[in-house]
C-alpha positions as CSV (number, residue, x, y, z in Angstrom):
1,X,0.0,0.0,0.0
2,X,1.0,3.8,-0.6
3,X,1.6,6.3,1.7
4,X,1.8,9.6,0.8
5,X,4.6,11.2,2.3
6,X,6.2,13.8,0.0
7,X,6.4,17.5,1.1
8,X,6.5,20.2,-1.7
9,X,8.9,23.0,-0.6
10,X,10.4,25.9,-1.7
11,X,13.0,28.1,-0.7
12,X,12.6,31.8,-2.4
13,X,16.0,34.0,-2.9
14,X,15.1,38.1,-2.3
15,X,15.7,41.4,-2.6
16,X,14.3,43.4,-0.5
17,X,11.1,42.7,-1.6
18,X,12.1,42.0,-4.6
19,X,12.3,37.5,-5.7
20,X,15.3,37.2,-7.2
21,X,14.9,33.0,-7.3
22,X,13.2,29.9,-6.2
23,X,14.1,26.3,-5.6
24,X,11.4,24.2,-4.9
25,X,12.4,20.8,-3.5
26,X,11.2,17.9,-1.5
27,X,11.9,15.8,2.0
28,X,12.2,12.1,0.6
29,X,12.6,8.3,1.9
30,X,15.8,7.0,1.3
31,X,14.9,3.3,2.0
32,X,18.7,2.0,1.3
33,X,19.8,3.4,4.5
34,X,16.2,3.8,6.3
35,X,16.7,7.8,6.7
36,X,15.7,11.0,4.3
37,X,17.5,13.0,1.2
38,X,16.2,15.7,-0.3
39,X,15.5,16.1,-4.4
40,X,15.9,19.4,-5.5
41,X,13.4,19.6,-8.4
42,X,13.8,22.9,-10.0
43,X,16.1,26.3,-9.5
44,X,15.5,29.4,-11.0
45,X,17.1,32.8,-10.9
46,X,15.8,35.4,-13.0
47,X,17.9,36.0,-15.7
48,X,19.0,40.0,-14.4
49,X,19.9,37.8,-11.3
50,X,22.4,35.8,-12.3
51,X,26.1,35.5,-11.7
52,X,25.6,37.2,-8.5
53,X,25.9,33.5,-6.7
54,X,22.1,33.3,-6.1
55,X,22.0,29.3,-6.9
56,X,24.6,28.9,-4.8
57,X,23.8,30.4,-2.1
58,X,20.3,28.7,-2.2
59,X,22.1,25.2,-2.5
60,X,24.2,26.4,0.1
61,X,20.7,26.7,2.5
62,X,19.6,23.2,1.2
63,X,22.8,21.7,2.2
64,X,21.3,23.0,6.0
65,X,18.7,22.5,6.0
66,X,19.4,18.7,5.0
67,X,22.2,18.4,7.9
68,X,19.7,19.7,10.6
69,X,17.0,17.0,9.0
70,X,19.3,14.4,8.7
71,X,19.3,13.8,4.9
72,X,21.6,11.3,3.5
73,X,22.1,13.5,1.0
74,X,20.8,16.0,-1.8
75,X,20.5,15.3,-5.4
76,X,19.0,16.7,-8.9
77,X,19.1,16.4,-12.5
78,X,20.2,18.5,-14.8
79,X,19.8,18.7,-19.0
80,X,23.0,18.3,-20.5
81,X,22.7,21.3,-22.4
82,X,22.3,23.7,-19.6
83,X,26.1,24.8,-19.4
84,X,26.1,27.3,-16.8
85,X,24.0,25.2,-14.4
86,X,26.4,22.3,-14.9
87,X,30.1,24.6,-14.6
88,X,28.5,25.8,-10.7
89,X,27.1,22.1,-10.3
90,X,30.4,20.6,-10.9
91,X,31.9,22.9,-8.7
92,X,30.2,22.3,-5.8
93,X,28.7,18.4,-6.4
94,X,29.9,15.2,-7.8
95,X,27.9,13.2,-10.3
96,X,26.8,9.8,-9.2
97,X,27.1,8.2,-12.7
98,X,23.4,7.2,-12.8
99,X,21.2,7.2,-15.6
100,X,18.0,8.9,-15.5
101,X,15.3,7.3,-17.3
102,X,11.5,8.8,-17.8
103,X,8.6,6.9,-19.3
104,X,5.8,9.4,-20.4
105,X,2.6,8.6,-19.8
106,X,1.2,12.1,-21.6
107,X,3.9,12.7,-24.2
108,X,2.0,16.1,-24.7
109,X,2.8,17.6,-21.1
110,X,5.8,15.9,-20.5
111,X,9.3,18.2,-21.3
């Protein structure tokens, strides 16, 4: 049976007033060793933003927010493509050497 247990969070980077970024992320089960992770699902920066180490700074809260919950760790997927995500990402990460797979189940509203 199913439990629903997946929290919806995000963590918004201001200004002022002013929202500069989001990264909206969730508080998983990690089953291997019977504790949490978190999965960072999307980051954003507005465009007039960036460069300014927004994204890191955000990732840099994550990471603290995981060590005072007790995540195993924090992970997230990136396209290949995106260059400038991957340089800071490779910076501050390692990659796992995991495939990602996705079966679509409504080609039309799937990226």
């Amino acid at each position: 049976m199913l439990q629903p247990d997946a929290r919806t969070e995000v963590l918004a980077a201001f200004e002022g007033e002013e929202a500069l970024g989001f990264a909206l992320f969730f508080d998983l089960p990690e089953v291997v060793f019977a504790r949490r992770c978190g999965q960072l699902d999307d980051l954003f920066v507005r465009a007039d933003a960036r460069g300014k180490g927004i994204a890191r700074r955000m990732i840099g809260e994550l990471q603290t927010l995981g060590r005072q919950r007790n995540w195993t760790h924090l992970r997230w997927f990136v396209p290949p493509e995106d260059h400038a995500a991957l340089a800071l990402y490779q910076r501050i990460a390692e990659e796992p050497g995991w495939r990602s797979f996705i079966l679509r189940l409504d080609p039309a509203a799937s990226l």
